[in-house]
N, C-alpha and C positions, 0 to 999 in steps of 0.2 A: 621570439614571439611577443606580440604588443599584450601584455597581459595589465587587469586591471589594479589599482593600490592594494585591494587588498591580498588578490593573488600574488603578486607581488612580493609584497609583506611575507606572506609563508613560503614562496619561492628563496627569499634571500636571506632567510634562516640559514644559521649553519650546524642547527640541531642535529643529531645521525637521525630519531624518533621521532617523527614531525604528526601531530594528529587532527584533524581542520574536522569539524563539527558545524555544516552549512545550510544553509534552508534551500529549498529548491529553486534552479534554476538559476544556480550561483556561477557556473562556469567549473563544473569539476573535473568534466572530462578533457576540457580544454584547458585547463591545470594540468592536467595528469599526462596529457602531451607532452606538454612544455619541459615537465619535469624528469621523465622518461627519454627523452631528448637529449635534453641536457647532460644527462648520465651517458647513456650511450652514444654521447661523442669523442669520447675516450675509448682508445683500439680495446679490442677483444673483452669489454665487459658483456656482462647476460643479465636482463632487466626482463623482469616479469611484470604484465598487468595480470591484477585480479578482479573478477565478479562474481556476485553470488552466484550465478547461473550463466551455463553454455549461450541463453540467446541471448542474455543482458550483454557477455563479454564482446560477443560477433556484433550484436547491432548497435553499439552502444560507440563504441569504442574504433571498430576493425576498420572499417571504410575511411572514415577520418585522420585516421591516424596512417593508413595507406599514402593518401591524396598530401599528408601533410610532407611526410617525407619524398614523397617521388617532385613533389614541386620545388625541392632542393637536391634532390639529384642523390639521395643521401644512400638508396636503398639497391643490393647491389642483387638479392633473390625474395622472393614473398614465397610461401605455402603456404596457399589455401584454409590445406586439408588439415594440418596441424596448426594454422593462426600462426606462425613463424614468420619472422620477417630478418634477413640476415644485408646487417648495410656493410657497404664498402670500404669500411673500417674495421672489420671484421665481429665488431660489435653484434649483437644477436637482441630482439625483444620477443617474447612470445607473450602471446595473449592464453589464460586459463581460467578454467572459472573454480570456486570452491566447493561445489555440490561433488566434485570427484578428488577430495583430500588425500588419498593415496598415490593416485595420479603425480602429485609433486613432490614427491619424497624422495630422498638421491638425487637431487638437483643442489648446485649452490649458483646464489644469484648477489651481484653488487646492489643491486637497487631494487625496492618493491614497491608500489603500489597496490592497496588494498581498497579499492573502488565501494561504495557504496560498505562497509566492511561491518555497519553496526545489523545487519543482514545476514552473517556469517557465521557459521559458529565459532566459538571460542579456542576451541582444539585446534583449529585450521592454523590460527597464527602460532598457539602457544607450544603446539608439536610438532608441526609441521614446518611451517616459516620460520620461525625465529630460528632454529638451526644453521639454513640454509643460506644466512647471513653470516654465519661465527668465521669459516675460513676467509670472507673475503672483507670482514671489517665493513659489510655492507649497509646502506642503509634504508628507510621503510617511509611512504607517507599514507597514512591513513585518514581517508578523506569520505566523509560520509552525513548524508543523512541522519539524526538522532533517530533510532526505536526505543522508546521508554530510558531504562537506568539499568542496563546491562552491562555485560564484559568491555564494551566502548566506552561505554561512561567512566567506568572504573579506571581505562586508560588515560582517558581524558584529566581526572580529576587529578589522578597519580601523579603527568604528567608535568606539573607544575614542582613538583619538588623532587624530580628524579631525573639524573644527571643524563646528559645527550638527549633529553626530551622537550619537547616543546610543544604547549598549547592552543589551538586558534579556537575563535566563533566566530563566525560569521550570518547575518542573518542574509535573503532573499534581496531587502534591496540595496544590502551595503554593497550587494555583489556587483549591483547596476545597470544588468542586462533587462530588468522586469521594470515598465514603467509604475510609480506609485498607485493609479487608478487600476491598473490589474491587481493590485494585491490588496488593494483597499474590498475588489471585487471579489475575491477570495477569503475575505474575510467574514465579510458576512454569508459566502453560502458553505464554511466550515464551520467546526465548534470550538471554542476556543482553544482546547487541548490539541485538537490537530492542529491548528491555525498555529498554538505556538512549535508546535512539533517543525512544521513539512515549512514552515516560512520564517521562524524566529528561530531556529537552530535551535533550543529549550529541551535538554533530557527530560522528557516529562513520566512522571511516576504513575503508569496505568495501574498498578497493583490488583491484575490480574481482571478486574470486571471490565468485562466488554461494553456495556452501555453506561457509558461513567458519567454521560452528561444525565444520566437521569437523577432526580429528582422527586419526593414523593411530594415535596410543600410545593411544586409547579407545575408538575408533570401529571399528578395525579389529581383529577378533579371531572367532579359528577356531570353528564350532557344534561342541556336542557333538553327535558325530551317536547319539553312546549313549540320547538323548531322544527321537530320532527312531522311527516305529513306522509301521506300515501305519494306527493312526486318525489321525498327525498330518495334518490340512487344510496344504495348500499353497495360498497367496494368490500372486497372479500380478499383476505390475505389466507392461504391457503398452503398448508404442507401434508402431502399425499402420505397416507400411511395406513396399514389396518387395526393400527394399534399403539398409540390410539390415530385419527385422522382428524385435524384439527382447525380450527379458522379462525379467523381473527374478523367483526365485524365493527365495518369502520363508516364513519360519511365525514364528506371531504367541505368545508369552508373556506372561500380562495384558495391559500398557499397555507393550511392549515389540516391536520388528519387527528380526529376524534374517535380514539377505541370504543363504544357502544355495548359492545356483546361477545363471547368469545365460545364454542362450539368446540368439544370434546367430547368424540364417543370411542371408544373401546369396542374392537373386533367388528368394525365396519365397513364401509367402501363409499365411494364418491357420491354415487346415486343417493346413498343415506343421507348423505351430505347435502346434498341438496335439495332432498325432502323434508330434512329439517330445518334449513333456513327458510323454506319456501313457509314454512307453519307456520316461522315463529311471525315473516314479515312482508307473506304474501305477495302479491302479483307486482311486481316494482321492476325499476330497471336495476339490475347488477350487472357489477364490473367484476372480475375473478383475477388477482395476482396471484399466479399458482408456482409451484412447483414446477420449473420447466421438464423434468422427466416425465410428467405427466403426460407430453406428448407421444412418448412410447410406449409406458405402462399403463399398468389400472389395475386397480383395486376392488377389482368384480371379478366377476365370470360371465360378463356378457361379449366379451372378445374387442369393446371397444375402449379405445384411449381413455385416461382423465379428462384429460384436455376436451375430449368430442362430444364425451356426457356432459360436460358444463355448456358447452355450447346449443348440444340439441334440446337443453331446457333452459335456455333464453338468457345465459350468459354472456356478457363480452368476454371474452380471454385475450389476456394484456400480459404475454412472454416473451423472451428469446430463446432462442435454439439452445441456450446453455443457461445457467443459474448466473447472477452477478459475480463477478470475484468478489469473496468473502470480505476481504478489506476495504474495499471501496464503498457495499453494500452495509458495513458495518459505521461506516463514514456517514455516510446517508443518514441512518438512525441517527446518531450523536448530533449532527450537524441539526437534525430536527428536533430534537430534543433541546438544545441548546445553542444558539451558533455562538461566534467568538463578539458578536455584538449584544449578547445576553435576550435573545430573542426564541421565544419556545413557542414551536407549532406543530407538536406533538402531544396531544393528551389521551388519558387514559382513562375510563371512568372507575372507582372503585372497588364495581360490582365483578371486573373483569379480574378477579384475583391469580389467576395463573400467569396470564400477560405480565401482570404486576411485577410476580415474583420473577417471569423469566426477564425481565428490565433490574432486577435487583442480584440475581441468581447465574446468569448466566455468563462464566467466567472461561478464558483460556486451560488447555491446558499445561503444570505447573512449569514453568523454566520456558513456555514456547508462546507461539503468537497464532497458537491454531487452536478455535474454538472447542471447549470439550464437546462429547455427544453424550449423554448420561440419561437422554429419553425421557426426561421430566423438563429441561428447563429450554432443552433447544428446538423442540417440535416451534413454538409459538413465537422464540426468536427467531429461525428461520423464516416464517410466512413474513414477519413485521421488515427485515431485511428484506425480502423481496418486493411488497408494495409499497415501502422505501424510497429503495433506491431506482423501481421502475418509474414513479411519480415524481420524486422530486431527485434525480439521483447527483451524487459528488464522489468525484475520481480522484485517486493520490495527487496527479497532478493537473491540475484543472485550467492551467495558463497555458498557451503557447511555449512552441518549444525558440526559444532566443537563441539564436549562435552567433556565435563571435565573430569579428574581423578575421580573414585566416591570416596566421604567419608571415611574414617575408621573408624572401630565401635569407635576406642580411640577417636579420635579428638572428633568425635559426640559427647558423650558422657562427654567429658573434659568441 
């Protein structure tokens, strides 16, 4: 395979424990070909690819790595149904993912790949895999995306002073599939902490709070209400509940969202809801970022939707069929709050002290990367993620997807 220097570089290690720490769009899967390959062209080995998840492993990875081998003639059965692929050396690679860790246990494998791995939990290698190397002297490349300062990191760092181990980083465009103006573009619509995450390869220390780009000396500061007027539109960041049901009241300047006012009542329903914005600020145009379940539920007993009570009193409603993915949606907030160019278009006025606090408050739960629910501090992070990430939204990976030159039967084969 034509791989690039720095794939390369961690390819022609003769580490057994190889560990590559990469920013996006580096070329990993098409690494992890190469190097699965490589191994399985020696008779009767069994090489496993790993993913966090059954559809990461299949669409990620399975087609391509099909196409690579049949183009050299190498593959002598494939099964579908189990991701099996058995070549004409009688070498074996199957594709699995980690979300079913039992699954791989009584196997022994010459080679591993642990795909995306700082995603995984930690038991997966440390009880599971590393076992399944001891009889065959096998060995592992763990290649991944940084999440925070985890069990990856720890390997990562270890790495350097433990024998048969070896360290990489690499960032986004050392990789050289991404031109410099796409990632230059990526930089200003992330926050710097993703930006160094998902494109600098950067273990970065989220230490548990979710909105970490915030800021109370930037973030937090009083509207002029002297701008304010009976045309400004009021957008409404909104999460359905009857206890309490909450809102976030926002007006938008260009590429800019100013928190206003924030609406908290206790054992009420939508209709309330909108009887009491309509008090506080009368006959105007609103835009409603709700809660997408709203489209099914409601919070009355008038038999109709959230969603249709916001509209049949003069609401836009601005959904999709599903809530944002949380991660993405949580990207959004940060990137607005702060992006990696130190640019804040996100403010808060002071009066809005619960927003505040759930911008200060509102943290993972402990050892994971899924936000708590404790019913004080994620009612109002919720809605702010939602008209977020529908207004100005930022996805994990927000470049084009690069592929590579394919292989030649020679190189493969070499």
């Amino acid at each position: 395979m034509r791989l690039s220097k720095p794939q390369q570089e961690i390819s022609d290690s003769n580490a057994r424990f190889k560990i590559a720490a990469c920013g996006r769009r580096f070329g990993k899967s098409f690494l992890s070909i190469n190097e699965m390959a490589k191994f399985a062209r020696v008779p009767n080995r069994r090489v496993l690819y790993l993913a966090p998840t059954y559809r990461q492993a299949k669409t990620v990875i399975w087609d391509e790595l099909k196409s690579q081998l049949y183009a050299v003639n190498w593959i002598k059965k494939v099964n579908e149904s189990d991701l099996t692929i058995r070549l004409v050396n009688n070498s074996t690679i199957v594709i699995r993912s980690s979300d079913n860790k039992d699954a791989l246990r009584g196997a022994k494998y010459d080679y591993i790949v642990l795909d995306e791995c700082a995603f995984m939990d930690a038991d997966v290698w440390y009880s599971v895999l590393r076992p399944t190397l001891s009889d065959t002297g096998g060995h592992a490349l763990f290649i991944t995306s940084p999440l925070g300062r985890n069990w990856v990191y720890d390997l990562w760092v270890n790495a350097s002073v433990e024998q048969d181990w070896q360290a990489f980083q690499y960032t986004t465009l050392a990789g050289g599939f991404v031109p410099p103006e796409e990632i230059e573009a990526a930089r200003r619509d992330l926050d710097q902490k993703r930006f160094e995450q998902e494109y600098e390869a950067q273990f970065v220390n989220y230490a548990g709070v979710i909105f970490y780009a915030y800021s109370d000396e930037h973030n937090l500061k009083a509207y002029d209400m002297g701008q304010f007027n009976p045309r400004t539109p009021i957008y409404c960041s909104i999460d359905f509940n009857t206890s309490p049901i909450t809102c976030g009241i926002w007006v938008k300047w260009q590429d800019t969202l100013h928190a206003i006012d924030e609406i908290e009542i206790f054992g009420s329903n939508t209709l309330e809801l909108v009887q009491e914005i309509k008090n506080r600020y009368g006959d105007r145009q609103y835009v409603a970022f709700p809660d997408a379940t709203g489209s099914r539920t409601n919070t009355n007993s008038m038999g109709m939707s959230d969603h249709i009570i916001l509209s049949n009193n003069g609401f836009k409603v601005i959904t999709d069929k599903t809530n944002p993915n949380v991660n993405d949606s949580i990207a959004s907030v940060n990137a607005m709050l702060c992006n990696s160019l130190g640019e804040r278009k996100l403010f808060i006025d002071p009066k809005c002290k619960k927003m505040r606090e759930s911008m200060l408050k509102y943290v993972y739960k402990e050892g994971t990367r899924i936000p708590l629910k404790d019913n004080i501090h994620d009612h109002f992070a919720d809605g702010i993620r939602y008209i977020c990430h529908r207004m100005f939204p930022v996805k994990q990976t927000p470049i084009s997807d690069v592929r590579q030159t394919r292989m030649s039967a020679g190189r493969m084969m070499s």
